[in-house]
Every structure is written in C-alpha cells, then in structure tokens.
MDAnalysis code that builds the backbone (N, CA, C; Angstrom):
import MDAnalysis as mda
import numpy as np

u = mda.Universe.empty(687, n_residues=229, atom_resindex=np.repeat(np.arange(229), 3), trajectory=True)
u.add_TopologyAttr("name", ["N", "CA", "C"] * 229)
u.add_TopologyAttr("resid", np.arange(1, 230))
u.add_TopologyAttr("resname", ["UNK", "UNK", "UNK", "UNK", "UNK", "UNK", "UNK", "UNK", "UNK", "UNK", "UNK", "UNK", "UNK", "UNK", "UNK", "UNK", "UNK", "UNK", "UNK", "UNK", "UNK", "UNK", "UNK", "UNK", "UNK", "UNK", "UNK", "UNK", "UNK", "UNK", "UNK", "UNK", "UNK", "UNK", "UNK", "UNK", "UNK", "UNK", "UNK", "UNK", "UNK", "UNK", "UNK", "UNK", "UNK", "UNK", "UNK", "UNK", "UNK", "UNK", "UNK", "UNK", "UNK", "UNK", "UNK", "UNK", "UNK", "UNK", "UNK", "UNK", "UNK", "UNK", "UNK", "UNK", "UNK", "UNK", "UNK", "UNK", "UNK", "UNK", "UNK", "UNK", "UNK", "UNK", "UNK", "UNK", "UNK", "UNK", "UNK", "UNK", "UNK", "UNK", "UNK", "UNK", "UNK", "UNK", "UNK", "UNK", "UNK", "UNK", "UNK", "UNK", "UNK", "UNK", "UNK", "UNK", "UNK", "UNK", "UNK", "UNK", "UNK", "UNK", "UNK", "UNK", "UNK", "UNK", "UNK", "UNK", "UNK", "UNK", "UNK", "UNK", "UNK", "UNK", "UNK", "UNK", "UNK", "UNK", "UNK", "UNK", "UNK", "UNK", "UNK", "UNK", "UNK", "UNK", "UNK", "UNK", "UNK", "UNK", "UNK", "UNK", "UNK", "UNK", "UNK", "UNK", "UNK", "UNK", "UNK", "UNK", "UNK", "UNK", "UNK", "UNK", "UNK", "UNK", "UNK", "UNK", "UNK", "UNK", "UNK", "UNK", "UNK", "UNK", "UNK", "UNK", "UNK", "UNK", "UNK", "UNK", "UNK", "UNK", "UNK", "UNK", "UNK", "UNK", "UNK", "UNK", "UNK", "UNK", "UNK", "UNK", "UNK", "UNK", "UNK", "UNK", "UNK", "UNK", "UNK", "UNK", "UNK", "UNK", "UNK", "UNK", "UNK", "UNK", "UNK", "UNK", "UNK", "UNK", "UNK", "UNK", "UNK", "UNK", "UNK", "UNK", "UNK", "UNK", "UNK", "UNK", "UNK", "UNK", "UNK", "UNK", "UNK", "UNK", "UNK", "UNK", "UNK", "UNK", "UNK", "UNK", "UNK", "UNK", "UNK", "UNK", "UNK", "UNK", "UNK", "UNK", "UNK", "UNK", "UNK", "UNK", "UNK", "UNK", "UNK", "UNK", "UNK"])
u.atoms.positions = np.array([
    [177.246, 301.625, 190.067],
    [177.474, 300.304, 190.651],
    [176.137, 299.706, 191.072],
    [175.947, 298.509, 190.681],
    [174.781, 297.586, 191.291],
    [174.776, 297.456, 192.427],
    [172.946, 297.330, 193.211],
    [173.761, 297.037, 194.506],
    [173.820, 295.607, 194.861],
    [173.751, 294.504, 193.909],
    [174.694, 293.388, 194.183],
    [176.657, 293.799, 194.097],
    [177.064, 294.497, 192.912],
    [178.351, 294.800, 193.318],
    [178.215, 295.512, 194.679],
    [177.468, 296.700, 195.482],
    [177.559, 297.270, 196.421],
    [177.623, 296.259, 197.695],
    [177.183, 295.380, 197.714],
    [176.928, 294.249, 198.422],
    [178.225, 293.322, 199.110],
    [178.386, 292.984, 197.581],
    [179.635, 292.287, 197.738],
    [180.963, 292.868, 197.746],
    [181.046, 294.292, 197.779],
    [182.217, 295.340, 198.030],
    [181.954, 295.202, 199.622],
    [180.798, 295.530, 200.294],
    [180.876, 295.707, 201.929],
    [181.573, 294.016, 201.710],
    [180.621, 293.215, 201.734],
    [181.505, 292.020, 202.132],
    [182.760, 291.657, 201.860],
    [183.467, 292.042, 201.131],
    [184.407, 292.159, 200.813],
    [185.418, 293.014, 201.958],
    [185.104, 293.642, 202.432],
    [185.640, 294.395, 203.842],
    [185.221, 294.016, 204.639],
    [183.934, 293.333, 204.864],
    [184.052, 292.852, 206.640],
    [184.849, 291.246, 206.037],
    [184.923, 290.370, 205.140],
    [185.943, 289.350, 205.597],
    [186.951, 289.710, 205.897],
    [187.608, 291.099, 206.335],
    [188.978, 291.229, 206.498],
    [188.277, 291.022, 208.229],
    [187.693, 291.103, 208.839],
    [187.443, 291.864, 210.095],
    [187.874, 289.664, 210.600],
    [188.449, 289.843, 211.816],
    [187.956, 288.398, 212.786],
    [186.836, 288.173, 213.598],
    [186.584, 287.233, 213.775],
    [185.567, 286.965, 214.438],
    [185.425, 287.896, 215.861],
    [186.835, 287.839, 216.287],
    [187.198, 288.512, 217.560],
    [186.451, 289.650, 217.833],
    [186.711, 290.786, 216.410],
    [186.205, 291.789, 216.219],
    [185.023, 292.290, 215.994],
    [184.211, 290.999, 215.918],
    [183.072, 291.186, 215.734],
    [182.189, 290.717, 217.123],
    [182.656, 289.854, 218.001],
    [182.112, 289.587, 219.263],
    [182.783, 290.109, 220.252],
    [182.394, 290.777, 221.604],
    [182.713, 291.804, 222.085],
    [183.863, 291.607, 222.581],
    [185.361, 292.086, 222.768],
    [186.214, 291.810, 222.869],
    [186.615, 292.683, 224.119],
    [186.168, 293.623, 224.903],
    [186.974, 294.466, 225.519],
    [186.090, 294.616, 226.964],
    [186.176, 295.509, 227.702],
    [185.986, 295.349, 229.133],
    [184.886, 296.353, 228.904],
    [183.645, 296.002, 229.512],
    [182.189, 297.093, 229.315],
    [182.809, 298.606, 229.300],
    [182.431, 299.590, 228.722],
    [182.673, 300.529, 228.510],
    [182.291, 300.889, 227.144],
    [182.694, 302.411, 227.061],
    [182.275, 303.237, 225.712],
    [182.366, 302.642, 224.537],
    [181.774, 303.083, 223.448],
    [182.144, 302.670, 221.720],
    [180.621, 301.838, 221.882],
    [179.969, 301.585, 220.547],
    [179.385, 300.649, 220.211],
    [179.882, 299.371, 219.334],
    [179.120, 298.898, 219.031],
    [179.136, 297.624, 218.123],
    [179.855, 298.318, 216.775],
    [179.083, 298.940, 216.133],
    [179.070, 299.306, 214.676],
    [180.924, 300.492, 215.208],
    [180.782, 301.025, 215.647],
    [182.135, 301.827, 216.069],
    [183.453, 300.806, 216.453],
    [183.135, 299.688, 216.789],
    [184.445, 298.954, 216.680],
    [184.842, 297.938, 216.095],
    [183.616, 297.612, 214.884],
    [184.188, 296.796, 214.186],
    [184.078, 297.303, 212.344],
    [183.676, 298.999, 212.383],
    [183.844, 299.101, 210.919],
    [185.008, 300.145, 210.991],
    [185.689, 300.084, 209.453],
    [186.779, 301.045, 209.322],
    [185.459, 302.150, 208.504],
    [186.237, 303.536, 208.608],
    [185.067, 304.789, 208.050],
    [184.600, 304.560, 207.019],
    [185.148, 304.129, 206.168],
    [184.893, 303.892, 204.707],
    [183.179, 302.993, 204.677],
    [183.565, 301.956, 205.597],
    [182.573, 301.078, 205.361],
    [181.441, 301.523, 206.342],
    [181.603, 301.965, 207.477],
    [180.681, 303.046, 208.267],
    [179.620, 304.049, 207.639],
    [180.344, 304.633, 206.849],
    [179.294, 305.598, 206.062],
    [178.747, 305.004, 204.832],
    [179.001, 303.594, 204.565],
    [178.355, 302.930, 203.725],
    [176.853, 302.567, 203.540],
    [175.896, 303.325, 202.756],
    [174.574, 302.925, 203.136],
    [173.985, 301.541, 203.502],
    [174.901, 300.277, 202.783],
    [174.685, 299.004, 202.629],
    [175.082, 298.421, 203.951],
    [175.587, 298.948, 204.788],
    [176.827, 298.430, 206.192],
    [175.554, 297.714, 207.023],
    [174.741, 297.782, 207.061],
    [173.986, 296.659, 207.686],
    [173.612, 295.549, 207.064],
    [172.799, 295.540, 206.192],
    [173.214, 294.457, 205.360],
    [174.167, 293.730, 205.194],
    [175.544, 294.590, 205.169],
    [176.649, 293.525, 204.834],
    [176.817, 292.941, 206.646],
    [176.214, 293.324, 207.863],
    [176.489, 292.895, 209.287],
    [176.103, 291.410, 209.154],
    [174.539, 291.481, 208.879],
    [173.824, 290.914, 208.708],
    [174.385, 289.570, 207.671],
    [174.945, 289.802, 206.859],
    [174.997, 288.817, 205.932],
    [176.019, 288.102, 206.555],
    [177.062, 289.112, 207.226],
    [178.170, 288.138, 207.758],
    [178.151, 287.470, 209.259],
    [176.789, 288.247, 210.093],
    [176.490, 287.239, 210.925],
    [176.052, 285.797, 210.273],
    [175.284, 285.840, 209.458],
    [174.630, 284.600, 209.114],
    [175.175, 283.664, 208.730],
    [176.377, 284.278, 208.050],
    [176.608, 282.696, 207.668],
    [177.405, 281.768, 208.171],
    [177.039, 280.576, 208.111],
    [177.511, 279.131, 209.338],
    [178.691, 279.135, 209.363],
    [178.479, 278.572, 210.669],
    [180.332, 278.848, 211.934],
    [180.475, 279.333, 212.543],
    [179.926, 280.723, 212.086],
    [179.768, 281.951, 213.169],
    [179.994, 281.567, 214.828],
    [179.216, 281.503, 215.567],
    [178.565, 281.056, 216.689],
    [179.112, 282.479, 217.520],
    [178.491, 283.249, 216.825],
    [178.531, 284.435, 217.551],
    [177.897, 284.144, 219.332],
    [178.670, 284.896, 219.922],
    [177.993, 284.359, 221.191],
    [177.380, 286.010, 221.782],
    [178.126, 287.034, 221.335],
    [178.221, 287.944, 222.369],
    [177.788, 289.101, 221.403],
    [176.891, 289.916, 222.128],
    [176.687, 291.004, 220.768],
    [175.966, 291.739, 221.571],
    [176.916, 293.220, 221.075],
    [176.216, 294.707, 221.660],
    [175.619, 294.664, 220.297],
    [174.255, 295.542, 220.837],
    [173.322, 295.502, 219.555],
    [172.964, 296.791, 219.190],
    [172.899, 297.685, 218.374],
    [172.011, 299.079, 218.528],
    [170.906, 299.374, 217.579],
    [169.844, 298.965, 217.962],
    [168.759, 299.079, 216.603],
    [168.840, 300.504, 215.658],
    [168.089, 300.031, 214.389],
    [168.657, 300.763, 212.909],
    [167.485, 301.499, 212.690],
    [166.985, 302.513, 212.227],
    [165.641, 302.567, 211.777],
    [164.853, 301.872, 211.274],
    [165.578, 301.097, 210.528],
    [165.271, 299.876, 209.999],
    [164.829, 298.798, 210.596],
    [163.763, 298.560, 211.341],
    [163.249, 297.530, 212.276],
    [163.472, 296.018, 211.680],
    [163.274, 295.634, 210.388],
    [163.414, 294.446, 209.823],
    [164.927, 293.976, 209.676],
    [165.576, 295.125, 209.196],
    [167.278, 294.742, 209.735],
    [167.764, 294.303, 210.846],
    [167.036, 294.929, 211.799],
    [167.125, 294.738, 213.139],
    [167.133, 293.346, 213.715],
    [165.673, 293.216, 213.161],
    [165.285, 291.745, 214.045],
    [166.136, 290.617, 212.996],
    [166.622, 291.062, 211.807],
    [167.246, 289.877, 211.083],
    [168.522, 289.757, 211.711],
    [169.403, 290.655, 212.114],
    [170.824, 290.682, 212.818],
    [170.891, 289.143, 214.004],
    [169.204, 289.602, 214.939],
    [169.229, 289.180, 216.226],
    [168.875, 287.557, 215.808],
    [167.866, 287.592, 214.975],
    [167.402, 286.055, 214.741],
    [168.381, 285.539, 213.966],
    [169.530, 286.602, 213.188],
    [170.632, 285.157, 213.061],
    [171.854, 284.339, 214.138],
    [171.503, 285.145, 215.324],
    [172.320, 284.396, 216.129],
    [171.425, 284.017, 217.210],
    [170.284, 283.335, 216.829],
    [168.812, 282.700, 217.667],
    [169.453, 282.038, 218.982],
    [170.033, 281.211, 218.168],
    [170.912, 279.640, 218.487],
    [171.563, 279.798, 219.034],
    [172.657, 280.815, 219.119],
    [174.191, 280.828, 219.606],
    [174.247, 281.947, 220.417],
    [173.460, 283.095, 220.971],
    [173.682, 284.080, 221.648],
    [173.441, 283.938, 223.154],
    [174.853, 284.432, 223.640],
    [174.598, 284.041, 225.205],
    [174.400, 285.186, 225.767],
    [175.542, 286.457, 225.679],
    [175.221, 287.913, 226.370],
    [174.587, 289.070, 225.254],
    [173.891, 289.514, 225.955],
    [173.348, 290.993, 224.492],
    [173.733, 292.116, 225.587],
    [174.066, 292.723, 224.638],
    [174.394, 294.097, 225.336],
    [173.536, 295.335, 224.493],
    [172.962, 295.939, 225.313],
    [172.012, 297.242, 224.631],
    [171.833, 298.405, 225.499],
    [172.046, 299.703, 224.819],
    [172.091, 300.766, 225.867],
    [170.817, 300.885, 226.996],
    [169.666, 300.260, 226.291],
    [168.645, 300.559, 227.121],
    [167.674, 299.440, 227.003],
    [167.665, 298.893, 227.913],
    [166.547, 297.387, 227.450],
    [165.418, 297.305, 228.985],
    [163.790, 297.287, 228.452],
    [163.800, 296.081, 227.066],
    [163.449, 297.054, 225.807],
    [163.392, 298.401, 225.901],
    [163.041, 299.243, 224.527],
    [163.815, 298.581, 223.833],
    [165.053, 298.836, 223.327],
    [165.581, 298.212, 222.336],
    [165.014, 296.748, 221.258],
    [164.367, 295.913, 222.287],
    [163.774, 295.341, 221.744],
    [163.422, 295.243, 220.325],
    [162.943, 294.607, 219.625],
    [162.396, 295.105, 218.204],
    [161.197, 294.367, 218.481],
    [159.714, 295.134, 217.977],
    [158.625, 294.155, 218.925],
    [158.269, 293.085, 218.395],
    [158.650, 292.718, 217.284],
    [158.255, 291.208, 216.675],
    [159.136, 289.809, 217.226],
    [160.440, 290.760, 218.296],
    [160.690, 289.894, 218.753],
    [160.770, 289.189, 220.067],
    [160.078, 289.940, 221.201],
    [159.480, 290.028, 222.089],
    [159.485, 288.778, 222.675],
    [158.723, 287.868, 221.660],
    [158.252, 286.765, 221.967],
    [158.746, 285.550, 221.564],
    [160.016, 285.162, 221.396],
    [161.095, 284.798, 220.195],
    [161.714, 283.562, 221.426],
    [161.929, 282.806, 221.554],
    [162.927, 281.993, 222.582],
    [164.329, 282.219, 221.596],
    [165.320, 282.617, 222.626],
    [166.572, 282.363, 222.253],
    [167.153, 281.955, 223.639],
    [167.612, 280.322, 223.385],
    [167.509, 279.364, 223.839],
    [168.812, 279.405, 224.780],
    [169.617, 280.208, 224.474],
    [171.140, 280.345, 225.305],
    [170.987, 281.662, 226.144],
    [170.391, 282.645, 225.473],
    [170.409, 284.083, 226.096],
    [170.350, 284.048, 227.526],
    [171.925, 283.928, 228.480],
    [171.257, 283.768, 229.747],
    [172.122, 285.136, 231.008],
    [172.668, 286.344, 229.834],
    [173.512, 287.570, 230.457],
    [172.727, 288.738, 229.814],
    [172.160, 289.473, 230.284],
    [172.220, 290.554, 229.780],
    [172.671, 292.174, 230.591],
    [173.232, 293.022, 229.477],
    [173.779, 294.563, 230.092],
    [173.350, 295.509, 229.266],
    [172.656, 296.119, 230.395],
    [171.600, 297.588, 229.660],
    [172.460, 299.068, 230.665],
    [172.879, 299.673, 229.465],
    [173.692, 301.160, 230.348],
    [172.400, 301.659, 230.907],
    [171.184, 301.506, 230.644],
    [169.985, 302.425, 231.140],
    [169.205, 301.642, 231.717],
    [168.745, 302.183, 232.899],
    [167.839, 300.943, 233.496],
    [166.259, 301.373, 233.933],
    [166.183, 302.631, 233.143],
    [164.897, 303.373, 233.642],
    [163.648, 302.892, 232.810],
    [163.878, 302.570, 231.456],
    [163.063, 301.873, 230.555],
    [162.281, 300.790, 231.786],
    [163.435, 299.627, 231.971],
    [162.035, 298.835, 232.886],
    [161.076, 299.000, 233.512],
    [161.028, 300.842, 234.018],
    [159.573, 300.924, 234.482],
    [158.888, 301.733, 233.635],
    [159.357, 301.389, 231.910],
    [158.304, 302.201, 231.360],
    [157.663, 300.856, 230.617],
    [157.816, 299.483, 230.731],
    [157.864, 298.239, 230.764],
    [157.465, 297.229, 231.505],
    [156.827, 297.400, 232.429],
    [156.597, 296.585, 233.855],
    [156.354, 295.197, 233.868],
    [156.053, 295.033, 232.424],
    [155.734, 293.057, 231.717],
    [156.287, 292.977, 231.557],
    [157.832, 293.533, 230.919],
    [158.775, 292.649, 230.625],
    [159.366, 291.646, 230.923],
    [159.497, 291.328, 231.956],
    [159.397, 289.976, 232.525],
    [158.874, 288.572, 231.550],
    [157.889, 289.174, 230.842],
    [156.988, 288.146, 230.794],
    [157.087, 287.749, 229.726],
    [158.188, 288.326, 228.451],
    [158.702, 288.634, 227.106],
    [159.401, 287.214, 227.164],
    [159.410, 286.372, 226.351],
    [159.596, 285.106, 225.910],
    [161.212, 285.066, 225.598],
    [161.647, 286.150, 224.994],
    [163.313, 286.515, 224.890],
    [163.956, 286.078, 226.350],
    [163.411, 286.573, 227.430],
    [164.236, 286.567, 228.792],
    [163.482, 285.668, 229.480],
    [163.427, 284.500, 229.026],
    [162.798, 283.700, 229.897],
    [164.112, 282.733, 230.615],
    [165.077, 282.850, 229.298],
    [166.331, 282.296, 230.299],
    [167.391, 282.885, 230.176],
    [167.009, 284.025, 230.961],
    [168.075, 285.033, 231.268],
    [168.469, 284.911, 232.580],
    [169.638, 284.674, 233.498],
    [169.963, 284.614, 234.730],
    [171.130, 285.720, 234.968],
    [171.217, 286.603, 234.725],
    [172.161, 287.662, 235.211],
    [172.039, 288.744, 234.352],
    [171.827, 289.990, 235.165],
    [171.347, 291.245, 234.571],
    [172.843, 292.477, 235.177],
    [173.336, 292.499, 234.303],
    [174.275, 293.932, 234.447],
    [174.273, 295.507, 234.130],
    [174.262, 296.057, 235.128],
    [174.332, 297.517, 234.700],
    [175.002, 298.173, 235.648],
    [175.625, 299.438, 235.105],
    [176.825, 300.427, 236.019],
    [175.685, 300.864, 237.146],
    [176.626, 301.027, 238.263],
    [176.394, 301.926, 239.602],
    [176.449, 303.277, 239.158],
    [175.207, 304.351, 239.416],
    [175.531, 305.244, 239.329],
    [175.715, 306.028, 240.959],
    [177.023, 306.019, 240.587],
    [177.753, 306.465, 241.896],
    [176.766, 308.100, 242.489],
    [176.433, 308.243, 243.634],
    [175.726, 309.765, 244.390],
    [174.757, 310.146, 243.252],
    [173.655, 309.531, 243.102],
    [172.571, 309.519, 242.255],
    [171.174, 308.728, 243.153],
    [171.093, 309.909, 243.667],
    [169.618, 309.909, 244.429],
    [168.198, 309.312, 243.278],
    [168.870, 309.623, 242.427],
    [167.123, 309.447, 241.808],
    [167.369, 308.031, 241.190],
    [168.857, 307.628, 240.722],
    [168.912, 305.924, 240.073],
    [168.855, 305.235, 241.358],
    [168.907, 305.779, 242.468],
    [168.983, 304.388, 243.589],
    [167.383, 304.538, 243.942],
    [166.560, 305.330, 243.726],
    [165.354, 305.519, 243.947],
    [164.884, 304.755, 242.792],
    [165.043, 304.677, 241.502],
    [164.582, 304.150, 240.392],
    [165.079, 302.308, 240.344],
    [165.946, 302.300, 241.108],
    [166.295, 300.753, 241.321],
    [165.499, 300.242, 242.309],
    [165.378, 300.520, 243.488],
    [164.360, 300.202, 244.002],
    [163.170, 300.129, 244.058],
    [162.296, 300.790, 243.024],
    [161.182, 300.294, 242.048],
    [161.115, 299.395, 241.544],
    [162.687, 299.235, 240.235],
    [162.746, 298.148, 239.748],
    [162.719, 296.863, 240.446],
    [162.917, 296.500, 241.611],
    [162.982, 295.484, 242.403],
    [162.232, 295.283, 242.862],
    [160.961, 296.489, 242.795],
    [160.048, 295.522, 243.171],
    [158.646, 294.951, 241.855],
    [159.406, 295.313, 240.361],
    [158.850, 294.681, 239.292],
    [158.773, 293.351, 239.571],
    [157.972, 292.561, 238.506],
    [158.184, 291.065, 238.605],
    [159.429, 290.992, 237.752],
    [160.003, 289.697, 238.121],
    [161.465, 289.403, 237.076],
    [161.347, 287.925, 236.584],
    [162.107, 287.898, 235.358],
    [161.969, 286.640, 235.054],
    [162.417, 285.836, 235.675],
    [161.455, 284.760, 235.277],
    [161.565, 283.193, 236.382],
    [162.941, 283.045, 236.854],
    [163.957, 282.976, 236.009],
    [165.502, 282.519, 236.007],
    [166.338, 283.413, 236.460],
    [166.097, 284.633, 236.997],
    [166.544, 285.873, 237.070],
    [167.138, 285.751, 238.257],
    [168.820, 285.650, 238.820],
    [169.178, 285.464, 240.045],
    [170.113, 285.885, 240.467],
    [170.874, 286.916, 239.366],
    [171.929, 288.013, 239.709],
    [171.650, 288.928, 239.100],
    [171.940, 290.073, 240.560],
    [172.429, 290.662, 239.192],
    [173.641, 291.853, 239.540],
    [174.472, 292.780, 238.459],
    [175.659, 292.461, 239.033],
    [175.820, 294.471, 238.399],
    [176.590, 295.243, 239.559],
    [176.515, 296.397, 239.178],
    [177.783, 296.759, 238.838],
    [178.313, 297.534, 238.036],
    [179.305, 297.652, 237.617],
    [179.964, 298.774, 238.205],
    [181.358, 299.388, 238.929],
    [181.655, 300.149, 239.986],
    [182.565, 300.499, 239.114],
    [183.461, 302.075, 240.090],
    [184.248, 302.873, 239.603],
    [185.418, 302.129, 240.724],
    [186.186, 301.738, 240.492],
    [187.677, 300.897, 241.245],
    [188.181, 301.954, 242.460],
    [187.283, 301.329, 243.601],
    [187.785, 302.693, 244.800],
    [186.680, 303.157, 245.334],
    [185.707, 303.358, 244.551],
    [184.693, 304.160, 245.119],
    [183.835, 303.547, 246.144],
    [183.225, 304.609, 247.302],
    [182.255, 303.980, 248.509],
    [180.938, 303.616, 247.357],
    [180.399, 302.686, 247.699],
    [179.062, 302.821, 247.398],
    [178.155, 302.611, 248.773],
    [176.501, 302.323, 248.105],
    [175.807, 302.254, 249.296],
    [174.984, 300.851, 248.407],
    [175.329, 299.439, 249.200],
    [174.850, 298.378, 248.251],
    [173.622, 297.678, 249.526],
    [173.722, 298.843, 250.712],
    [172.480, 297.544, 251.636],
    [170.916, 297.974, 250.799],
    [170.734, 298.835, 250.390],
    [169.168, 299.132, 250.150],
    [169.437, 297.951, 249.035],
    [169.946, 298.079, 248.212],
    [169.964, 297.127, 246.959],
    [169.705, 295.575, 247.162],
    [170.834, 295.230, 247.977],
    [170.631, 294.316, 248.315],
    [169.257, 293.566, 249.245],
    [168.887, 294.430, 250.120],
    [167.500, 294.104, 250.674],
    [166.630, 294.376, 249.408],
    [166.622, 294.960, 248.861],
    [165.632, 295.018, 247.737],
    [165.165, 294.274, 246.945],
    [166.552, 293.789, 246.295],
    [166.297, 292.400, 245.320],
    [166.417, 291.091, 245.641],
    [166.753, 291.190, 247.794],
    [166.724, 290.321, 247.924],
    [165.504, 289.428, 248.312],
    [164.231, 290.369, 248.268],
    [163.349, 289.831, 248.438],
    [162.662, 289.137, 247.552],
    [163.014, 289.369, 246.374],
    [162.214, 288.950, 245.377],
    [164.023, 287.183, 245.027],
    [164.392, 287.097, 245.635],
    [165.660, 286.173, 245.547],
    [166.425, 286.292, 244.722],
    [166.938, 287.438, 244.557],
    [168.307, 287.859, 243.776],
    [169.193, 288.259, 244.553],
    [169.659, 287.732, 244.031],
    [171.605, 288.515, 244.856],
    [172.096, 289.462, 243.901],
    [173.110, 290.156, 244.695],
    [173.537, 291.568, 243.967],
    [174.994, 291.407, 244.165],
    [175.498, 291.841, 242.776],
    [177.444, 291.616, 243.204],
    [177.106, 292.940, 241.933],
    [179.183, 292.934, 242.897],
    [179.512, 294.322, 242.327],
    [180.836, 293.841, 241.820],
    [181.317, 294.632, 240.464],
    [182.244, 294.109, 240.203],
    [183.013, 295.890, 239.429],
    [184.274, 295.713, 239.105],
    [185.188, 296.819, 238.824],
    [185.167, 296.788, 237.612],
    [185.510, 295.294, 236.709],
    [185.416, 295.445, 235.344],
    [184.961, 293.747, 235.191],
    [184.731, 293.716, 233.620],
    [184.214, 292.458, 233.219],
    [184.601, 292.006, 231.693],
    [185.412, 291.264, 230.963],
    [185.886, 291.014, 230.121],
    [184.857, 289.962, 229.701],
    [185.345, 289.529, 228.124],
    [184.572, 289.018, 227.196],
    [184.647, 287.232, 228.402],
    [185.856, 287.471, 228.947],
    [185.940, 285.650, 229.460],
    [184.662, 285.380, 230.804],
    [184.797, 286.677, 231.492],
    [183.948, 286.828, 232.438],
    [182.636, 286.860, 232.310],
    [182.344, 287.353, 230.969],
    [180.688, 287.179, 230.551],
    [180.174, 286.148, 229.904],
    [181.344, 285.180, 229.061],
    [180.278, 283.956, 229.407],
    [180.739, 283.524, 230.606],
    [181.724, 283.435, 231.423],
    [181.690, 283.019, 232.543],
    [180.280, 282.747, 233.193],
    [179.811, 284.415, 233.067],
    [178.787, 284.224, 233.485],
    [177.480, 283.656, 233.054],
    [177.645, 283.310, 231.609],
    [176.498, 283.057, 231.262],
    [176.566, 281.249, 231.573],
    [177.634, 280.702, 232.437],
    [177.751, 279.128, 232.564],
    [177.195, 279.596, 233.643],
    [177.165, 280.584, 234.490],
    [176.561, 280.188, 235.925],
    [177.580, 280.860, 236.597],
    [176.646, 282.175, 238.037],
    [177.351, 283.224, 238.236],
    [177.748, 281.684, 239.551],
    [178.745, 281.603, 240.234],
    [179.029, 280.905, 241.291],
    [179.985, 281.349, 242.144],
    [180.073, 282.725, 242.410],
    [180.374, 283.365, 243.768],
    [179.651, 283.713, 244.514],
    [180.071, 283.769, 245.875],
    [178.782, 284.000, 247.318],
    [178.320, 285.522, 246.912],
    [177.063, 285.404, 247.321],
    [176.333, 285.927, 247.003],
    [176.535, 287.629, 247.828],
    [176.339, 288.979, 247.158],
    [176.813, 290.214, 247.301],
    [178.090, 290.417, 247.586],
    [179.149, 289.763, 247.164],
    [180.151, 289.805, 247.356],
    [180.989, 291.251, 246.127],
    [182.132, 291.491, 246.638],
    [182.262, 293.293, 245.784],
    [183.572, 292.588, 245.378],
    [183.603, 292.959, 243.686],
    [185.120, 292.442, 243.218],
    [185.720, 293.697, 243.264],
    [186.959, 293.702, 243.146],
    [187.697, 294.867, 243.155],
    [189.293, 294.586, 242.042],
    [189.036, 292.961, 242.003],
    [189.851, 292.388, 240.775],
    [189.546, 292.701, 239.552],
    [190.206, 292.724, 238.451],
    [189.581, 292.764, 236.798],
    [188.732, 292.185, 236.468],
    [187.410, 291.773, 237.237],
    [186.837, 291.196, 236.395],
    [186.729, 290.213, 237.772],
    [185.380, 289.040, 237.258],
    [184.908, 288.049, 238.177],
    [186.048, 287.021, 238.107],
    [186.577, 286.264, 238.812],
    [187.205, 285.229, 238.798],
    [186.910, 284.284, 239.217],
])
C-alpha cells in the first residue's frame, strides 16, 4: 500500500470520530488525547499522527481545547499546535512548559488564555518561562492538589515566587471531593505576586472555556460543586 493510500485509510477513520471526540470532552482526569479519540486499529497505525494533524487542519474545525502529548517527532508536533494558532483557548499537557516544542516558544496564540499541567515541577527547571510569547495571554493556570505532600507544597511555593506572565491571575487547584487541604501558604504566596487561588472538585469541558471568558468568582473561594459555576 502507498502511503498516500495509507493516508487516506487513517483519514478515512478519523472522519468517523466527532468533533466532540476530538476536543476534550470529560472532567480532568486520566487517559490522554491520542487514548480517547483513536480506536486500536488506528492507534498502532504508524501514520496516526499525520492523519491528527491533517484532520485538525482542515477549516471549521475551531478546535478550542486540546490535551497535547508531544511525538518524537518534533515537527509533527509543532504542526498539530500551529494548526489550531487561531482557535485554541485551553491546552492541556502533562508537564509544561517542557512540553513545549522549542520553535514554538515564541509563537502568539492569540486566544490561549487556560492552561493545565499534571506536573508543576518543570517551572523551576524553566524560570523564563514567563517570558515565552505562547503565554503571554494566558490568565488561568490549573493543576491537581497534591494532597500531604511536603515537598509539592514546598515546590509551589518557589513557584510563586517565579516571575509569571503579565496576564496571569488565577490560578486554580484541583481537589479530591472531601478532603482537608492546607490553602493559606498558597494563597499568601501567590498572593503577592496578585494571583488568587481557587480550588475546585472537578472541571468540565463547559467550565474551561468558562474559564477561558474570564475566571469571575471571589477570589480563593473552594468549589465543592461539579465544576465552577
């Protein structure tokens, strides 16, 4: 088989997929990108990025929302991200700003204004990031609480006292439904640099652009509802 037929066989299986399925549909938690929107067949397909890629791109899309997981393939990579330049409001990546791809560093994407990193230790292997042209209009940063973790509440409070981008004015930890936490160090922390800190239980696809229009609840306030309302 050619790999123009190889090509147009993947595509041929992701037009079955909806849009739905392809922009993040479910409440933060496990699975990636590539794990919930290919069936196996097309998973172990060598071409399966390519065919991502081809079907981000083409017009209508307006992908808004995208967990991302870079490929070895660095040029695949940055082609995925620069086809939704225009239209991307939340990125989701296990660990940012590594994830990054570095050619794109410096890239304006003009909506990008949510982002959620499961890892938050990278930023101090990063300390400019801030200064990365991608997050210049980013206003809300999400990542899980790690609940009785001496060394992430020690490692957050470093982070707070990084520089942050200009626009940077929530940011919002993600909790286990029930559990004590301890949110005053946090909150004095980032509140010096003028961020507020909210905590929330869960967060759905409606809640994240929610947030990306603008977080507008009082400030450190703890949800314990599904999600921001």
């Amino acid at each position: 088989m050619s790999s123009i037929d190889v090509a147009a066989t993947n595509m041929s299986c992701l037009c079955q997929l909806t849009l739905d399925q392809v922009m993040y549909r479910g409440v933060i938690g496990p699975g990636t990108f590539y794990d919930r929107i290919m069936d196996p067949k097309l998973k172990n397909h060598l071409m399966n990025t390519d065919a991502i890629n081809d079907f981000c791109e083409k017009q209508g899309r307006s992908i808004k929302i995208l967990e991302y997981t870079p490929t070895s393939d660095e040029a695949s990579s940055e082609r995925l991200m620069l086809a939704l330049k225009l239209t991307l409001e939340v990125l989701f990546m296990a660990m940012l700003p590594s994830y990054i791809p570095s050619n794109l560093r410096m890239t304006e994407f003009p909506k990008l204004r949510v982002l959620r990193s499961e890892y938050v230790n990278h930023l101090l292997d990063y300390p400019k990031w801030a200064e990365w042209t991608i997050f210049q209009n980013v206003e809300v940063f999400i990542t899980p609480y790690r609940k009785d973790n001496t060394h992430w509440r020690n490692e957050m409070k470093e982070i707070a006292k990084l520089p942050m981008p200009a626009n940077l004015m929530h940011f919002v930890f993600i909790i286990e439904k029930g559990i004590a936490i301890k949110k005053e160090e946090l909150i004095r922390e980032f509140g010096k640099q003028g961020i507020e800190c909210h905590f929330a239980t869960r967060l759905n696809h409606h809640d994240l652009l929610r947030l990306a229009n603008g977080l507008e609840r009082d400030s450190n306030e703890e949800v314990h509802s599904d999600g921001i309302c």
